[in-house]
C-alpha positions as CSV (number, residue, x, y, z in Angstrom):
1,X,-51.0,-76.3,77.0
2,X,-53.4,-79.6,76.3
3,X,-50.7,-80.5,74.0
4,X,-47.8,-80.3,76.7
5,X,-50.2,-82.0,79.1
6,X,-50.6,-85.5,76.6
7,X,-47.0,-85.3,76.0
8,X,-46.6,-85.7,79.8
9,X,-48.8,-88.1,80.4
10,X,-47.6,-90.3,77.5
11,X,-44.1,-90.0,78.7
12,X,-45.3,-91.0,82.3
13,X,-46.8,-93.8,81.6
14,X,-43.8,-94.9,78.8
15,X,-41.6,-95.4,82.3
16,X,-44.5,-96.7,84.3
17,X,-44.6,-99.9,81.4
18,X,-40.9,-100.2,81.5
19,X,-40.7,-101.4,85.0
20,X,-38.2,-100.5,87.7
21,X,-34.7,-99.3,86.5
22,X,-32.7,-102.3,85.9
23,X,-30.2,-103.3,88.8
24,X,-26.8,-102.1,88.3
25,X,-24.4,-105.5,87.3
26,X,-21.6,-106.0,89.8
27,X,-17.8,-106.2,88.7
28,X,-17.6,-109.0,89.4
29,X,-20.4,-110.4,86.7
30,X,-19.1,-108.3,83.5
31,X,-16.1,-110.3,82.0
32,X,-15.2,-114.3,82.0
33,X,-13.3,-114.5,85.0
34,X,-15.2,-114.1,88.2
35,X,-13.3,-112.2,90.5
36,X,-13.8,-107.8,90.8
37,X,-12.4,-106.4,87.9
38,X,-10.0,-104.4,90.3
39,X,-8.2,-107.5,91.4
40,X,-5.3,-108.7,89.1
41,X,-5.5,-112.3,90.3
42,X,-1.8,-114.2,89.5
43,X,-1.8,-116.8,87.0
44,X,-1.8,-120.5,88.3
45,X,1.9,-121.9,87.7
46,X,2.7,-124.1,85.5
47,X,5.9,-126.3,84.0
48,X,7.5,-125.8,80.5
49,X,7.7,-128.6,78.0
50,X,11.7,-129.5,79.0
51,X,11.5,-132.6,76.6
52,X,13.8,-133.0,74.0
53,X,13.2,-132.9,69.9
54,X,11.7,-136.7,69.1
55,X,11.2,-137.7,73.0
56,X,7.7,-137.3,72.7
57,X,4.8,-138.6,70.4
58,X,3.1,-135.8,68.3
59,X,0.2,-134.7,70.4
60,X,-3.0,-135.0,68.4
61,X,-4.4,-131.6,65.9
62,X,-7.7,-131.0,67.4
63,X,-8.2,-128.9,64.0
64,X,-6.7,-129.0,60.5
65,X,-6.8,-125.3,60.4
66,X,-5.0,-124.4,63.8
67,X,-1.1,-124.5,63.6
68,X,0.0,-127.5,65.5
69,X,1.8,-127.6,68.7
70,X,5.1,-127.8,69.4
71,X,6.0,-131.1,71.1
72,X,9.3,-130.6,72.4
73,X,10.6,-127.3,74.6
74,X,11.9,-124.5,73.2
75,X,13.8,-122.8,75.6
76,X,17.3,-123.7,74.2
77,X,16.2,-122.4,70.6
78,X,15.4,-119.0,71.5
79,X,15.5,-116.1,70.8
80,X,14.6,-116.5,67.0
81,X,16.3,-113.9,64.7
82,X,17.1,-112.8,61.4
83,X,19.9,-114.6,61.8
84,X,19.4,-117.6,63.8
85,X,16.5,-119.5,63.8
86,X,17.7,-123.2,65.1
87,X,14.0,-125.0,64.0
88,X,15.3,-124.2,60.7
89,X,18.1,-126.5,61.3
90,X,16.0,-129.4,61.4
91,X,12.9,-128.7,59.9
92,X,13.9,-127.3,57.0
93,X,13.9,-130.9,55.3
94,X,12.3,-131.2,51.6
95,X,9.9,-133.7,51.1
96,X,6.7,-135.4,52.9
97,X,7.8,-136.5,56.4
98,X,10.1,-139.6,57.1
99,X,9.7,-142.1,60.1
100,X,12.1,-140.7,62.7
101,X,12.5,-137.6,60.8
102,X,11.4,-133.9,61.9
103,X,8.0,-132.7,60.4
104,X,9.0,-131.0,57.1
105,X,8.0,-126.9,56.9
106,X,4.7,-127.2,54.6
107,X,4.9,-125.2,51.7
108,X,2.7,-122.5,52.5
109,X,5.1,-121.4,54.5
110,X,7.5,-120.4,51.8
111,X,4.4,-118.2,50.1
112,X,4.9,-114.9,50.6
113,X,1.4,-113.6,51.0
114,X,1.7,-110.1,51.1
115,X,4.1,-109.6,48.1
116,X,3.9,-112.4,46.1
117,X,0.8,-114.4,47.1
118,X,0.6,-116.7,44.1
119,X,4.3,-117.6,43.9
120,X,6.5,-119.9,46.0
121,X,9.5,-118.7,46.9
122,X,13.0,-120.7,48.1
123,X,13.3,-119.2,51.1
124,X,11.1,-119.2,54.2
125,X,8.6,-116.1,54.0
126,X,9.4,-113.5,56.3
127,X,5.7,-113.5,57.6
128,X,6.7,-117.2,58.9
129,X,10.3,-116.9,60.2
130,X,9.3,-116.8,64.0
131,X,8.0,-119.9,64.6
132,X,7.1,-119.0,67.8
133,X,4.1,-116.4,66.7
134,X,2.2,-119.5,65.6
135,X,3.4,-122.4,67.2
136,X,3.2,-122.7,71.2
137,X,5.0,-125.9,72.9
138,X,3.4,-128.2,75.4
139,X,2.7,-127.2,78.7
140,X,0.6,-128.5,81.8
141,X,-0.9,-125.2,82.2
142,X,-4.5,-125.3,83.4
143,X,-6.9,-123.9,80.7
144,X,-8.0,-120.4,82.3
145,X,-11.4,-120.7,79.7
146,X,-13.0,-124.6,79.1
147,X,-14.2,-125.1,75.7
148,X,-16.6,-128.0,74.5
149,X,-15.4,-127.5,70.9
150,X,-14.5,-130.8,69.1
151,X,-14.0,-130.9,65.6
């Protein structure tokens, strides 16, 4: 019994050096955006890139690692299959890049990297056909997240 009695009186005074229960968060305080988690608030709108292939100036890489953005629109090249894939068509040029010419596909896109990872191959690795996985074009959508990352 003196041995329950201690127990009880440690555990009592445990929660009596916690504090008060902590306050239960709202839903509208648990994830980045701050509206209830119950709402499915609609995206802002926002305008495709419409220009055409060598209209506009290459926007700037904020970082060497990220693939680069596509500065033209895309609509009229889409959808990308196994048997069509019209960037090919004008990127698919060997060689560094020439004034007026379309960026050249860098050759790490012809590595396969599941099958063959040390080995160049001829043809465009399947991995890296859809352009589109990587690559986003231009928009004026608003950024839904900021970010003070510069490189």
């Amino acid at each position: 019994m003196p041995r329950a009695i201690l127990l009880f009186s440690f555990a009592s005074a445990a929660l009596m050096l916690a504090g008060p229960p902590a306050k239960p968060l709202s839903d509208r305080d648990l994830g980045l955006s701050r509206t209830s988690v119950f709402e499915a608030p609609a995206p802002p709108p926002f305008q495709a890139e419409g220009s055409a292939p060598g209209e506009k100036p290459l926007p700037k890489r904020i970082n060497r690692e990220a693939p680069p953005v596509i500065p033209h629109g895309v609509s009229d090249c889409l959808p990308i299959t196994r048997s069509s894939n019209l960037c090919m068509d004008c990127h698919a040029v060997p060689g560094p890049k020439k004034k007026g010419q379309a960026t050249p596909i860098p050759g790490s896109h012809f590595v396969d990297l599941r099958r063959a990872p040390e080995a160049r191959g001829r043809q465009l690795a399947g991995a890296r056909y859809v352009c589109i996985s990587c690559h986003v074009s231009r928009s004026d959508a608003r950024l839904l997240v900021g970010s003070t990352y510069r490189p």
